[in-house]
N, C-alpha and C positions, 0 to 999 in steps of 0.2 A: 227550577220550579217557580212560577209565574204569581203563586200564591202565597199570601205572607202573612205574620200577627198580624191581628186584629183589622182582620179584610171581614167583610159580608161574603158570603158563601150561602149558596143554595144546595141540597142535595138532590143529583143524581139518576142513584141506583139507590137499591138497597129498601129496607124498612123505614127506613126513615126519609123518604122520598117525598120532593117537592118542601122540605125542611129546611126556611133559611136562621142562618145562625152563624155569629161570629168567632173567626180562628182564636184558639186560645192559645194554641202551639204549634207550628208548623217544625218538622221532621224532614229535611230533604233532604238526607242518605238513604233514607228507609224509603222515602216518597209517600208519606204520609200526615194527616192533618190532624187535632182534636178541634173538632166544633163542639162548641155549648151547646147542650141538650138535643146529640146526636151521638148515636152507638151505647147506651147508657146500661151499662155492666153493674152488678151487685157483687159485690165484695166484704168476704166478712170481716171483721178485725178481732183477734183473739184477743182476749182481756190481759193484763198488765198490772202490774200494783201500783199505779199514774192511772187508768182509765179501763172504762169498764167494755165489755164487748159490745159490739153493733154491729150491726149491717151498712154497709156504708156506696152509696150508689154513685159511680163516676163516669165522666166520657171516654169511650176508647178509641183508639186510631182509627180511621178507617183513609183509605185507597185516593191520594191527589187524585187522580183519573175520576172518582164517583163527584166530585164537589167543582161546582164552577161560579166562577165571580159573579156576584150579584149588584148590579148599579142600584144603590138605595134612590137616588135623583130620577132615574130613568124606570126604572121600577119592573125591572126585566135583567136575567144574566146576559153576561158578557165575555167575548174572547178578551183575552189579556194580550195588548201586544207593548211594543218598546218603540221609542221615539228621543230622537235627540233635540234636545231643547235648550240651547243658552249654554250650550257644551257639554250637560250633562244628561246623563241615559234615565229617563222616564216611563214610567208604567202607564200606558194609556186603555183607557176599554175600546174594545175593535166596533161597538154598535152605534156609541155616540160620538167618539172620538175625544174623549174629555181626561183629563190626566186625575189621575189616582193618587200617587203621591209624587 
């Protein structure tokens, strides 16, 4: 999976399309991301004798395949590809050529 924390992500597919937001979790058995304030689920929380009930609204998974790297600098997504550099295997964006991490 080509996608990592705390990458810039655009979305896609989906309702939340054209959505950029950054990974808060990336899943890659499942092949799946949580974006900040993308997929955003309600959830109740049953009351407790510590805390009282709510409604409590969070991000859900959704699909690597719908979310693609977004260059903050360049200001457009980008393919993710790899490059060896000084020995070690680097994340480069495929539109400007510029290394990621």
């Amino acid at each position: 999976m080509r996608i990592k924390k705390d990458d810039t992500v655009i979305v896609l597919a989906g309702k939340d399309k054209g959505t950029i937001g950054k990974v808060l979790k990336a899943m890659p058995k499942e092949g799946k991301v949580i974006v900040e304030g993308v997929n955003v689920q309600t959830k109740h929380q049953k009351q407790t004798q510590k805390e009282a009930a709510e409604i409590k609204h969070q991000e859900g998974p959704i699909d690597v395949s719908n979310v693609m790297y977004y260059d903050t600098k360049a200001k457009q997504p980008s393919r993710v590809g790899y490059k060896a550099e000084d020995g070690k295997k680097v994340r480069i964006a495929k539109k400007t050529g510029a290394v990621i991490d």
